[in-house]
N, CA, C and O of each residue as an XYZ file, in Angstrom:
748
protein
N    -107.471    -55.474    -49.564
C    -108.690    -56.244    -49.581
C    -109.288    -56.149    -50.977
O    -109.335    -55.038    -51.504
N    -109.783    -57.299    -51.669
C    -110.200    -56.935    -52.795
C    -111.698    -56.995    -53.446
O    -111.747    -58.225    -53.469
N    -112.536    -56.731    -53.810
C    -113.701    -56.452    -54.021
C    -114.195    -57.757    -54.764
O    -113.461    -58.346    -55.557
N    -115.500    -58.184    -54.461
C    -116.327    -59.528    -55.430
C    -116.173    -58.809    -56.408
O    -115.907    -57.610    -56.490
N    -116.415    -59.878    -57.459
C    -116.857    -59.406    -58.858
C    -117.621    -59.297    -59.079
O    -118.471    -59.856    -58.386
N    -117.954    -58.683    -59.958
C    -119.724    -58.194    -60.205
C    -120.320    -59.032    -61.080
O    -119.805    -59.553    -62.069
N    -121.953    -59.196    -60.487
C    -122.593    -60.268    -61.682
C    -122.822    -59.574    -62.798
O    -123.247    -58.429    -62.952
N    -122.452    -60.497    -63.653
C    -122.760    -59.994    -64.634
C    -124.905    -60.209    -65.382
O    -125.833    -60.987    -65.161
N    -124.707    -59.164    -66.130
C    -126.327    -58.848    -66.598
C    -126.322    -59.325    -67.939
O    -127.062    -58.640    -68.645
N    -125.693    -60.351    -68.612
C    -125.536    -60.741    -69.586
C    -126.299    -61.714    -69.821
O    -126.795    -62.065    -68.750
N    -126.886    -62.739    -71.201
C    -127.145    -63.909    -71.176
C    -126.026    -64.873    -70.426
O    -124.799    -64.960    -70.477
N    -127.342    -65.719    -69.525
C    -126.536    -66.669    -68.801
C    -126.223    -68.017    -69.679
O    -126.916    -68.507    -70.571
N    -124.880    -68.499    -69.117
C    -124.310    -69.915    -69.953
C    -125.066    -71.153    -69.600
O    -126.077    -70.761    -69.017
N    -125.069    -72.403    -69.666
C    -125.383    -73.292    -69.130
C    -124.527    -73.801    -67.862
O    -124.881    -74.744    -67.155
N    -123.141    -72.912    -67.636
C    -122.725    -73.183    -66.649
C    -122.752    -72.398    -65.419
O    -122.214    -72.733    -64.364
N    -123.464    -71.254    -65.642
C    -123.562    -70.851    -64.706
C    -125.013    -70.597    -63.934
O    -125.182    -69.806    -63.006
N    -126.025    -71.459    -64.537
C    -127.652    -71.538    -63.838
C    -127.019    -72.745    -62.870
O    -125.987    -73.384    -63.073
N    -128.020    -72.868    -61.677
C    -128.331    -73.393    -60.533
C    -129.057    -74.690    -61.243
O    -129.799    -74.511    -62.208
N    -128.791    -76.077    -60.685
C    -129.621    -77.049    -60.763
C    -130.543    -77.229    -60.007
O    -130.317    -78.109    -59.176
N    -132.105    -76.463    -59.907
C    -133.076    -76.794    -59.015
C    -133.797    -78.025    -59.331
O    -134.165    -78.482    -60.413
N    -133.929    -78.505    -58.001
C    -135.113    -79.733    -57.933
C    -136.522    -79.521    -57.918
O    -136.953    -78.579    -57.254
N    -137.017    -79.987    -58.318
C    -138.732    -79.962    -58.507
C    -139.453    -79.364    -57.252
O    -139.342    -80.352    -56.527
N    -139.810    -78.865    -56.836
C    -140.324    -78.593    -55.773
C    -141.660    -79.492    -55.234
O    -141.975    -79.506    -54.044
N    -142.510    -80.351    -56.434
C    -143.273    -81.193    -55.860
C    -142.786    -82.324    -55.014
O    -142.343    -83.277    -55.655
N    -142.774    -82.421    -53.753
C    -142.403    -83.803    -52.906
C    -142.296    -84.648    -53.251
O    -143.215    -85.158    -53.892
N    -141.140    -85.294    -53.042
C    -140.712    -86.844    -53.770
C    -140.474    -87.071    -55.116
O    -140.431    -88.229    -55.531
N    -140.254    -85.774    -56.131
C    -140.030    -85.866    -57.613
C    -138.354    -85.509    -57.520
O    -137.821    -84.562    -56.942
N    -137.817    -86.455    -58.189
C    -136.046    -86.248    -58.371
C    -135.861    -85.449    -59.302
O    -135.089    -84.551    -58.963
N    -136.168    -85.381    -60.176
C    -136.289    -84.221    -61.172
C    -136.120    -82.971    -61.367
O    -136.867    -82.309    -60.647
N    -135.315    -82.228    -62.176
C    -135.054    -81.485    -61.940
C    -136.486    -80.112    -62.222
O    -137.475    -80.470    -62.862
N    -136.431    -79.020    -61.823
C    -137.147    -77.974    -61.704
C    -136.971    -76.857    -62.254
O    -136.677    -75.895    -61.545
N    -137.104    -76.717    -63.612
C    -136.827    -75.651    -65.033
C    -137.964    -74.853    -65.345
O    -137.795    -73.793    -65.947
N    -139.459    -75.348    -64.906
C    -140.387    -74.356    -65.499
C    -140.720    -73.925    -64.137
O    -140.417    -74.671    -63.205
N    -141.315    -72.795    -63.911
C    -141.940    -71.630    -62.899
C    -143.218    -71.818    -63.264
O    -143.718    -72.115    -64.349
N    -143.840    -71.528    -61.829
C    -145.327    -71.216    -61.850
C    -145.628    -70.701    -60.248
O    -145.498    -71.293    -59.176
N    -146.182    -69.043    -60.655
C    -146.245    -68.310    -59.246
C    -146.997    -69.061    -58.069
O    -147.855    -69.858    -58.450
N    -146.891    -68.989    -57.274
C    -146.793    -69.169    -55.645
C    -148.263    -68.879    -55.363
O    -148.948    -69.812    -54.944
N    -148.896    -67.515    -55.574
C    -150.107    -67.253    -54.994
C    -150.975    -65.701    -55.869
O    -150.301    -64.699    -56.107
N    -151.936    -65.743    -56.107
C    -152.091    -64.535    -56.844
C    -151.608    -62.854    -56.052
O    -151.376    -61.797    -56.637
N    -151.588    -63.103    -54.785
C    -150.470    -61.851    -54.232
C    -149.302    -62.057    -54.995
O    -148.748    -61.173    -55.648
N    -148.865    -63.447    -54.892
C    -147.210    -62.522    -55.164
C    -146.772    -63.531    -56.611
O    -146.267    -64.652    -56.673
N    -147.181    -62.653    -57.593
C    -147.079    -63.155    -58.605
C    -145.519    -63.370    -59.319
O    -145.293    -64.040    -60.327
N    -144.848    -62.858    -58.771
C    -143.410    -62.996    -59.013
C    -142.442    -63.942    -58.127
O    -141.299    -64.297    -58.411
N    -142.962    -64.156    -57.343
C    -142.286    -65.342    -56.443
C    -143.030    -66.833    -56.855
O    -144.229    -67.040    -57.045
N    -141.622    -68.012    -56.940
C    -142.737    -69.101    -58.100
C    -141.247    -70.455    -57.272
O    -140.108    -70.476    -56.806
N    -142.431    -71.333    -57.609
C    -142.402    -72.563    -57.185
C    -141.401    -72.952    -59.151
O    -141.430    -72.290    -60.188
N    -140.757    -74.134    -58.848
C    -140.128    -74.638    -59.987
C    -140.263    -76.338    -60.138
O    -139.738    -77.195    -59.427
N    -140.857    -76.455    -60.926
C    -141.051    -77.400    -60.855
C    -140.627    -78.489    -62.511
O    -140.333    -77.805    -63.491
N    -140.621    -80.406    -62.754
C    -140.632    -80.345    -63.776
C    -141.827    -80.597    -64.147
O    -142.855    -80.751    -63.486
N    -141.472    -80.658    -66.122
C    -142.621    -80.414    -66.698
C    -143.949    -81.218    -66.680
O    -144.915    -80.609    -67.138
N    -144.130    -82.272    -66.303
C    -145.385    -83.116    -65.681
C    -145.715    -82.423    -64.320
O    -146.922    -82.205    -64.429
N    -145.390    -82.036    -63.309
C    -145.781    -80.928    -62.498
C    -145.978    -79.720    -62.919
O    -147.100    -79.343    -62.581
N    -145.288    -78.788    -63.615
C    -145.721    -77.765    -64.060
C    -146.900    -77.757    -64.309
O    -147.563    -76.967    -63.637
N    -147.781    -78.761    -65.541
C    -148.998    -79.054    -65.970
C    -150.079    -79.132    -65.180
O    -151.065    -78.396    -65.188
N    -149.842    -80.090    -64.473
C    -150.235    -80.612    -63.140
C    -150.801    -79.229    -62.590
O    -151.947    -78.806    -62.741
N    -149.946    -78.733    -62.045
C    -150.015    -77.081    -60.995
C    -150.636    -76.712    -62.093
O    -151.709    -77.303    -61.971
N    -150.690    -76.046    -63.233
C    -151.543    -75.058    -64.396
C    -152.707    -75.665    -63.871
O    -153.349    -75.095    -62.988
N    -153.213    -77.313    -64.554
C    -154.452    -77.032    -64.789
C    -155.387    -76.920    -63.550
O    -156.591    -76.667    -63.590
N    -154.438    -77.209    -62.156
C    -155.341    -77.316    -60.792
C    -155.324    -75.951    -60.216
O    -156.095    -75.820    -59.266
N    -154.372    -74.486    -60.678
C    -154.114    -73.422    -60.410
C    -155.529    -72.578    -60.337
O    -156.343    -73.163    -61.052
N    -155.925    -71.782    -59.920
C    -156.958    -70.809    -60.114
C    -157.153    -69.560    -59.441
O    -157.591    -69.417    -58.299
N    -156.742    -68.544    -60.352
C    -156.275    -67.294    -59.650
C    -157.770    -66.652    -58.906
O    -157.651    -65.878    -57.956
N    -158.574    -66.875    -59.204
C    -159.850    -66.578    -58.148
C    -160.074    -67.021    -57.172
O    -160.883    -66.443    -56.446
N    -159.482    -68.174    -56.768
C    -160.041    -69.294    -55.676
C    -160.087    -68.287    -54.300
O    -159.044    -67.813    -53.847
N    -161.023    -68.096    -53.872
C    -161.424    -67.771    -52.590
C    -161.937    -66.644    -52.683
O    -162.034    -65.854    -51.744
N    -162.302    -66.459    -53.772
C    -163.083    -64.941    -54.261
C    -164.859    -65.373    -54.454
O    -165.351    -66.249    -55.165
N    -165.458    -64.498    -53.633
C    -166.629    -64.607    -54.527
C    -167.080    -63.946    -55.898
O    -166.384    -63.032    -56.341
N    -168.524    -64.478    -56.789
C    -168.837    -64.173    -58.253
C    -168.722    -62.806    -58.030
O    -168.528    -62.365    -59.163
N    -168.724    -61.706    -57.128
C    -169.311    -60.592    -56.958
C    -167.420    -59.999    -57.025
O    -167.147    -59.038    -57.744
N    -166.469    -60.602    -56.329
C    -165.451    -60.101    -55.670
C    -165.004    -60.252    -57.369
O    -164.605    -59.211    -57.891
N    -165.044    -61.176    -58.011
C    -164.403    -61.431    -59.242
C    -164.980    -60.526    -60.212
O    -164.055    -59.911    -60.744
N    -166.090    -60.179    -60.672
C    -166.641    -59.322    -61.315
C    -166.432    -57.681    -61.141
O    -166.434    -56.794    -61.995
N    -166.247    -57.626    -59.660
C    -165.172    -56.524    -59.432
C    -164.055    -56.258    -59.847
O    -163.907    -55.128    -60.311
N    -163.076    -57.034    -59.833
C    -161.447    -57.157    -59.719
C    -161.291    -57.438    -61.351
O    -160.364    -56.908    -61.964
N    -162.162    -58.222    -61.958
C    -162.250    -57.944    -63.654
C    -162.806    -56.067    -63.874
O    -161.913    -55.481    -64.486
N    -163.518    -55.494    -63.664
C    -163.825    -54.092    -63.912
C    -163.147    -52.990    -63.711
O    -163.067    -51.911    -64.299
N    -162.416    -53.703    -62.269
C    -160.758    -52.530    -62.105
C    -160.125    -52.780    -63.017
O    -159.856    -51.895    -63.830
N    -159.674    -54.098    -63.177
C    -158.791    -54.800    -63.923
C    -158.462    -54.259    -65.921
O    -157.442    -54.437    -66.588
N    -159.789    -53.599    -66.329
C    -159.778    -53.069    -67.366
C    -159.360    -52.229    -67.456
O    -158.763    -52.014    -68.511
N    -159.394    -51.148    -66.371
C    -159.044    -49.853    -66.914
C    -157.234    -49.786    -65.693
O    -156.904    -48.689    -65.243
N    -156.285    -51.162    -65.348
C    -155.022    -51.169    -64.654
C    -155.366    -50.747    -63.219
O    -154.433    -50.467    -62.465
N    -156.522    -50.685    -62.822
C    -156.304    -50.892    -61.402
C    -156.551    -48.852    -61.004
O    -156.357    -48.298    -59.922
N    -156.865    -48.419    -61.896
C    -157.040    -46.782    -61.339
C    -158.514    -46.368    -61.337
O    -159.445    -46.947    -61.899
N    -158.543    -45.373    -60.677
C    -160.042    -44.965    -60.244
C    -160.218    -44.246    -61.825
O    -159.321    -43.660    -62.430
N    -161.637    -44.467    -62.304
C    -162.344    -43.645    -63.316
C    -163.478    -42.914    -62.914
O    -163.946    -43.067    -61.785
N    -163.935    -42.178    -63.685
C    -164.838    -41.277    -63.581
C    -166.406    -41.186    -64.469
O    -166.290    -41.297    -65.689
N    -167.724    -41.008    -63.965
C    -168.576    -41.361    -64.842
C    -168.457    -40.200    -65.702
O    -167.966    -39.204    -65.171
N    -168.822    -40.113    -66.986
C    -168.553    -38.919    -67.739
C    -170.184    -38.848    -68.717
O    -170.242    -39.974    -69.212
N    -171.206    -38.212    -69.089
C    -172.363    -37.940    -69.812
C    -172.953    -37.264    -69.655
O    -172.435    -36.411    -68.935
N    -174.300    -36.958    -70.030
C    -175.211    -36.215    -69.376
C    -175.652    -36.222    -68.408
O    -175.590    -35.122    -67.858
N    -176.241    -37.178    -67.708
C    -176.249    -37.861    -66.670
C    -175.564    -37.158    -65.524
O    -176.147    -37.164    -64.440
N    -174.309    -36.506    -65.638
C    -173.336    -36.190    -64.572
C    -173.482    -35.020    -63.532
O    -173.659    -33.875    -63.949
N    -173.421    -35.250    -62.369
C    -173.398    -33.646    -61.458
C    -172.140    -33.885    -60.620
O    -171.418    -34.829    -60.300
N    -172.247    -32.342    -60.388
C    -171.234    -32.281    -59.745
C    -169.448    -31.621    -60.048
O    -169.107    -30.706    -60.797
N    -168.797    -32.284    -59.364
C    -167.324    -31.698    -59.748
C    -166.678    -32.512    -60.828
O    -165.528    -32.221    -61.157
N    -167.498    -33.809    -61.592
C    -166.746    -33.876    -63.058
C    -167.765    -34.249    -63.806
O    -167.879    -35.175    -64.610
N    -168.934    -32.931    -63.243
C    -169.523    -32.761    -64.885
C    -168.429    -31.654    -65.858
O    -167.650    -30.779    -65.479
N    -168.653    -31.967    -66.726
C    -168.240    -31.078    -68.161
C    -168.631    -29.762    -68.641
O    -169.638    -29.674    -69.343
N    -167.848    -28.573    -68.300
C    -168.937    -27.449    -68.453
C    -168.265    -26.786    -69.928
O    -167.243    -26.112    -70.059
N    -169.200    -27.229    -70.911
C    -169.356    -26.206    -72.048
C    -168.275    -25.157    -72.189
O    -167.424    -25.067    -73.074
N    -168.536    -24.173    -70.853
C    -167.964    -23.091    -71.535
C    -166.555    -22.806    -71.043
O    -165.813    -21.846    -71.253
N    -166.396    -23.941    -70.313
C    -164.105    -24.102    -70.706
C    -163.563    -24.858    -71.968
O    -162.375    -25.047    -72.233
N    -164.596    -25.236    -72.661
C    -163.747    -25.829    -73.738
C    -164.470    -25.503    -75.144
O    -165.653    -25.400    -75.470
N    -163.239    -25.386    -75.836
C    -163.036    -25.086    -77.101
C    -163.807    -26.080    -78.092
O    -163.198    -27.054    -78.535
N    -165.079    -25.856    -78.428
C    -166.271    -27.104    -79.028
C    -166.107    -26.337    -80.539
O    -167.122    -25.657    -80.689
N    -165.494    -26.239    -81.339
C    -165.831    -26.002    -82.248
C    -166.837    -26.649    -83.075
O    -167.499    -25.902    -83.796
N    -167.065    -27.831    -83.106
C    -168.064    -28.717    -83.409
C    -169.505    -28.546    -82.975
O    -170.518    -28.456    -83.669
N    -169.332    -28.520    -81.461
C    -171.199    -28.417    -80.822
C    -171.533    -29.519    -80.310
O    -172.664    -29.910    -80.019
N    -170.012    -30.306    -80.135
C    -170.265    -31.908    -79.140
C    -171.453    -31.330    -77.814
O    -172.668    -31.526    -77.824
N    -170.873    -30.793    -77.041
C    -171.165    -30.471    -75.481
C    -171.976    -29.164    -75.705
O    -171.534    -28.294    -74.956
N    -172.812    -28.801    -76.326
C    -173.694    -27.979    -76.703
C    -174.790    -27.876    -77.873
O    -174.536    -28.030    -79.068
N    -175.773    -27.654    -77.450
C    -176.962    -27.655    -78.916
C    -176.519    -26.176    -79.917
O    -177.215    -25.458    -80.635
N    -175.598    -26.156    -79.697
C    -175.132    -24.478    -80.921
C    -174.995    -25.708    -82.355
O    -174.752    -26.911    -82.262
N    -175.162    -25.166    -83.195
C    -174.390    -26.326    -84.438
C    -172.922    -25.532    -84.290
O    -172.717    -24.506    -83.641
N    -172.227    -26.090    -84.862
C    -170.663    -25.816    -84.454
C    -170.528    -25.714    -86.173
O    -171.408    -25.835    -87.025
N    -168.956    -25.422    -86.327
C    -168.208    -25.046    -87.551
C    -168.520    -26.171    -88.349
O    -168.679    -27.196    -87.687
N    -168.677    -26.306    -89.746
C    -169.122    -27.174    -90.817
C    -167.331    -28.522    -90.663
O    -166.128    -28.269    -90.730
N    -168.151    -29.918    -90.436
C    -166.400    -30.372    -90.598
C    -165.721    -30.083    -92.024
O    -164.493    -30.079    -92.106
N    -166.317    -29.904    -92.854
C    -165.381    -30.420    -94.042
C    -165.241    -28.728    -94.847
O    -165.269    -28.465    -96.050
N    -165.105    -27.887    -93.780
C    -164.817    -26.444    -94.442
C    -163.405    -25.913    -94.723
O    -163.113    -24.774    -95.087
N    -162.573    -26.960    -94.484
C    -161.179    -27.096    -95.203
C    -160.699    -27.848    -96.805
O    -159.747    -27.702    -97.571
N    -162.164    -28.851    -96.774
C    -161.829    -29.694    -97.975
C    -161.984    -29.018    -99.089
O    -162.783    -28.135    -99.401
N    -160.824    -29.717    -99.852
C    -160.161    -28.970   -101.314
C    -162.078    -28.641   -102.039
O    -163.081    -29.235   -101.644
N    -162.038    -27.766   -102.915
C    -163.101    -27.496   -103.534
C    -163.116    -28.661   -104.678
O    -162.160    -29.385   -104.957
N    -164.314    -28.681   -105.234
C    -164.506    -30.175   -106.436
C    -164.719    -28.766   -107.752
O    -165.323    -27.753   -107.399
N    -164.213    -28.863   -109.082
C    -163.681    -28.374   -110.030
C    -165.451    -27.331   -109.972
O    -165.443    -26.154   -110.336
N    -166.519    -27.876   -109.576
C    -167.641    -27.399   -109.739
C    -168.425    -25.682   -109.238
O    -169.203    -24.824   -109.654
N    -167.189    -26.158   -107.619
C    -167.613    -25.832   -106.706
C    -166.606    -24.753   -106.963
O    -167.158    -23.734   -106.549
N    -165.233    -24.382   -107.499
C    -164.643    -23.658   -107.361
C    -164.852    -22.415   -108.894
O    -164.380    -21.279   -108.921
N    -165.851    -23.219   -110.260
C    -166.078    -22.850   -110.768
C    -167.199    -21.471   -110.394
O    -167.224    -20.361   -110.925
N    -167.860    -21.892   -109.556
C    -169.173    -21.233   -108.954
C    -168.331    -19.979   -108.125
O    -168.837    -18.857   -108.150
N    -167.672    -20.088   -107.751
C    -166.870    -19.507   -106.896
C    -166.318    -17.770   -107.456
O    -166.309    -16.610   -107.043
N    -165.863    -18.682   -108.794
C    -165.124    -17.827   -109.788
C    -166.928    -16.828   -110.108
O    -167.181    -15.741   -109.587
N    -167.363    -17.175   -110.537
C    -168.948    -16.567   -111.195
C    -169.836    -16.020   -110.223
O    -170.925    -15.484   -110.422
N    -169.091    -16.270   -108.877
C    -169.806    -16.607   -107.594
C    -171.821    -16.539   -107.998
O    -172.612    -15.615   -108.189
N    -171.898    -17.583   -107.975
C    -173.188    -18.161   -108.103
C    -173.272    -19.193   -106.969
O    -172.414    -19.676   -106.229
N    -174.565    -19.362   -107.082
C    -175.290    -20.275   -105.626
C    -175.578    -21.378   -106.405
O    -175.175    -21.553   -107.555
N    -176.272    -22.108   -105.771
C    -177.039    -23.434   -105.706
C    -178.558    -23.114   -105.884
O    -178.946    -22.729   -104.781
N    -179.350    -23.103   -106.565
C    -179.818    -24.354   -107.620
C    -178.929    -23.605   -108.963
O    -178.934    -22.374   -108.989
N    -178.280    -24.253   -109.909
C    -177.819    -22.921   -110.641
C    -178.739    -23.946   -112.096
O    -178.900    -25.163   -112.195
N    -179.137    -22.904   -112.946
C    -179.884    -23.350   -114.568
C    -178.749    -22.827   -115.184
O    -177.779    -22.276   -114.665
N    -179.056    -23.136   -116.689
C    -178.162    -22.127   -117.922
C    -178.620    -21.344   -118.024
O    -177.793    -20.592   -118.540
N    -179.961    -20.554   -117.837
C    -180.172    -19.224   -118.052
C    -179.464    -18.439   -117.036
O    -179.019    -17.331   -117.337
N    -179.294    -19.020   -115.609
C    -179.066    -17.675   -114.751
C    -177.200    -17.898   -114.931
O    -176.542    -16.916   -114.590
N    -176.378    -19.187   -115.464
C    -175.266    -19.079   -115.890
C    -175.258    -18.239   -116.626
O    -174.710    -17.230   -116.181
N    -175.837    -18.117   -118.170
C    -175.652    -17.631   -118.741
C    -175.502    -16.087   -118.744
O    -174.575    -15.384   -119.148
N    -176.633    -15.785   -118.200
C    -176.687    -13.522   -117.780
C    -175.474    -13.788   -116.768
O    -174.624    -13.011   -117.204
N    -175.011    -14.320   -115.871
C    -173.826    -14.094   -114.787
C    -172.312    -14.104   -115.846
O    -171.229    -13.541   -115.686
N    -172.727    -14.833   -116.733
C    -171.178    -14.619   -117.684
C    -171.478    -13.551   -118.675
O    -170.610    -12.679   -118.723
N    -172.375    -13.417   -119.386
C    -172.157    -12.141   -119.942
C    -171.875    -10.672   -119.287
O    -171.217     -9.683   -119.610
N    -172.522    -10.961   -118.449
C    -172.303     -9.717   -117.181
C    -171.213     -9.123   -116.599
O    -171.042     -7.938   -116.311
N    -170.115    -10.571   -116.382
C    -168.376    -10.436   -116.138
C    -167.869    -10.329   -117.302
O    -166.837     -9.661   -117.229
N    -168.123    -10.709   -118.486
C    -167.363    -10.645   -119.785
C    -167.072     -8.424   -119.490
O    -166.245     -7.559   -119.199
N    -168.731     -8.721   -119.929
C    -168.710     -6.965   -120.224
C    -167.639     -6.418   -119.065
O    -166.971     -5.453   -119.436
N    -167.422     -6.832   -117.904
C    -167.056     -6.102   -116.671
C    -165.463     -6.191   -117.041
O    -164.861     -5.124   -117.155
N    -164.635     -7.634   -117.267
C    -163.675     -8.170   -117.517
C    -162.712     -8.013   -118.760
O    -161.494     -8.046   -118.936
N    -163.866     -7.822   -119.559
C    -162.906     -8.117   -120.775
C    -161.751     -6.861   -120.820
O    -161.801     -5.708   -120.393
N    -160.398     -7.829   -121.731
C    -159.565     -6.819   -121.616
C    -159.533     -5.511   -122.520
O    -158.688     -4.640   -122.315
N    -160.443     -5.411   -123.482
C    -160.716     -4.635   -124.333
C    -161.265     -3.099   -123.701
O    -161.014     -1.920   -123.950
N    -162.250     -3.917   -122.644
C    -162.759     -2.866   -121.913
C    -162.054     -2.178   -120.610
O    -162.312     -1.250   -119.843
N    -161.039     -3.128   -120.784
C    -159.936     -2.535   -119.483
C    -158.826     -1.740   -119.935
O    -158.005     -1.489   -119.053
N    -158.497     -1.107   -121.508
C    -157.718     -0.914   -121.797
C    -156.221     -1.860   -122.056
O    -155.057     -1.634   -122.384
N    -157.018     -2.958   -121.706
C    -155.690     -4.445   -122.134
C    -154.572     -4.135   -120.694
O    -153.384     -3.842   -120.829
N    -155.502     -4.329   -118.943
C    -155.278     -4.614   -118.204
C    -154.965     -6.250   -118.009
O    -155.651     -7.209   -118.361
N    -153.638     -6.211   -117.299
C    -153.145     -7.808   -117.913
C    -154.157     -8.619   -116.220
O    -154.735     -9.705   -116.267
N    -154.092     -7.717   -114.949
C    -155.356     -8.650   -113.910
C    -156.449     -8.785   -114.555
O    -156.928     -9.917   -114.483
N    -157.253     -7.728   -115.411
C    -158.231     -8.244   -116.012
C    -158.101     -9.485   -116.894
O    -158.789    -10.496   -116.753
N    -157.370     -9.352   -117.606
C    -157.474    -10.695   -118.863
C    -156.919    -12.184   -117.876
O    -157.052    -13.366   -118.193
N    -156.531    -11.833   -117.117
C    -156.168    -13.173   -116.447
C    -157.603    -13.463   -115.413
O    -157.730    -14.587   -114.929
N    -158.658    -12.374   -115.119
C    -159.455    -12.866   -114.428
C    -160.585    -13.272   -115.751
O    -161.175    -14.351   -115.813
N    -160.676    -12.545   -116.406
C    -161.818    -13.020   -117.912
C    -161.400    -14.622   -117.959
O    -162.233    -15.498   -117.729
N    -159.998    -14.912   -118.286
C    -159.303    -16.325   -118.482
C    -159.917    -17.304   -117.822
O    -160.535    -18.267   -118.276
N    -159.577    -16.803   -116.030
C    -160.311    -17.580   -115.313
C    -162.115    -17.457   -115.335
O    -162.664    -18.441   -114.839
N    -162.718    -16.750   -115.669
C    -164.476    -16.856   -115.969
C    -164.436    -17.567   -117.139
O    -165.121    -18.587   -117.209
N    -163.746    -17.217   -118.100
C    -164.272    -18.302   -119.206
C    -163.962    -19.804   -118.829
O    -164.860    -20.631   -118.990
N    -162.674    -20.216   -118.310
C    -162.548    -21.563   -118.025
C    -163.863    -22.239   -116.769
O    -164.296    -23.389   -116.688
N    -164.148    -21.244   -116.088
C    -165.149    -21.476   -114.855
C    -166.662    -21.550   -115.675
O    -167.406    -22.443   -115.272
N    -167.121    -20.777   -116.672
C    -167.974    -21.024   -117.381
C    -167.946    -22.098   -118.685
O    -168.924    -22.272   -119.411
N    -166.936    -22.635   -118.815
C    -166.639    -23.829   -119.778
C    -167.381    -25.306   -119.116
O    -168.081    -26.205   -119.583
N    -166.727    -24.944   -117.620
C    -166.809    -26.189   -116.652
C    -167.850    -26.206   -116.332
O    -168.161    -27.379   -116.537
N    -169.063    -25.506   -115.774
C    -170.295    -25.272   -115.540
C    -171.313    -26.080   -116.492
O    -172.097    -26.982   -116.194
N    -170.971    -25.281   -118.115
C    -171.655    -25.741   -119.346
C    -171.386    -27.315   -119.282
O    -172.287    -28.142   -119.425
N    -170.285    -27.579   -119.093
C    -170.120    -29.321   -119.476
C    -170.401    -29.991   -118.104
O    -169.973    -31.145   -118.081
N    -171.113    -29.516   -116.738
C    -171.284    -29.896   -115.820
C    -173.362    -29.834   -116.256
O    -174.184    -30.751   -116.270
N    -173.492    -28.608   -116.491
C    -174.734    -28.894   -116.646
C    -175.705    -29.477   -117.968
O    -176.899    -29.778   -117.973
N    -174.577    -29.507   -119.193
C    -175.148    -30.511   -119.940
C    -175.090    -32.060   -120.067
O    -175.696    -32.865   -120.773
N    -174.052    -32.179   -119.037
C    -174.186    -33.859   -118.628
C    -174.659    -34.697   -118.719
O    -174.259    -35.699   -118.126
């Protein structure tokens, strides 16, 4: 006994599609474009030709028998695919309010704490890393630059370190950090 052959899942030829007829009554014509059946069953479709096709589009209306209320519904599921959502704010009680203290807020979204600074990763600006080096604050003048570098010189210099080579590489870095300062604050 020998087995059918199997259809194949390939592009189909022109010889092997079906010649359907129009499905509108009394049209000889053949029936090449689709247009579904009913908004249940959106995959099952009438075939019709293309002056019917049109025809069916513009008289089609997937609401028909819905009221403004039923439609304004079925658009609001319809946004979020048809699944249940949840109200989420302040506003909320219950079993999906949001409680603070299971989650990891580093920020201070879901709490009045102020949270971690955002930008306490960003690269330093040549100014900021100068200050760093001198460690000085904010408001800074040239007088209080000035006593903060003589102050590390005396501490730094390699003369006074016995010509320690970490010292002269940290003096290196204060003088370049006090170079940048001077031409930052005579601007």
């Amino acid at each position: 006994m020998s087995r059918p052959a199997m259809k194949s899942w390939g592009p189909r030829t022109g010889a092997e599609e079906v010649a359907r007829a129009c499905d509108q009554p009394g049209c000889p014509n053949h029936g090449e474009y689709r247009a579904p059946r009913s908004r249940d069953a959106l995959n099952v479709y009438y075939w019709f030709c293309l002056e019917h096709v049109r025809a069916y589009n513009a008289a089609w209306d997937y609401y028909a028998g819905m009221t403004p209320d039923e439609i304004e519904e079925f658009i609001r599921r319809d946004v979020t695919w048809q699944r249940q959502t949840w109200p989420l704010g302040a506003r909320v009680s219950g079993r999906y309010r949001i409680d603070p203290a299971r989650i990891r807020d580093p920020f201070g979204f879901f709490t009045d704490e102020p949270g971690e600074r955002a930008n306490s990763n960003q690269p330093d600006s040549p100014q900021d890393a100068a200050m760093r080096v001198m460690s000085l604050e904010r408001p800074l003048t040239m007088l209080a630059l000035k006593a903060r570098y003589k102050e590390l010189v005396k501490l730094h210099h390699p003369d006074a370190n016995g010509g320690d080579k970490t010292a002269e590489e940290r003096f290196k870095e204060i003088s370049q950090a006090y170079k940048t300062l001077v031409a930052i604050l005579t601007a």
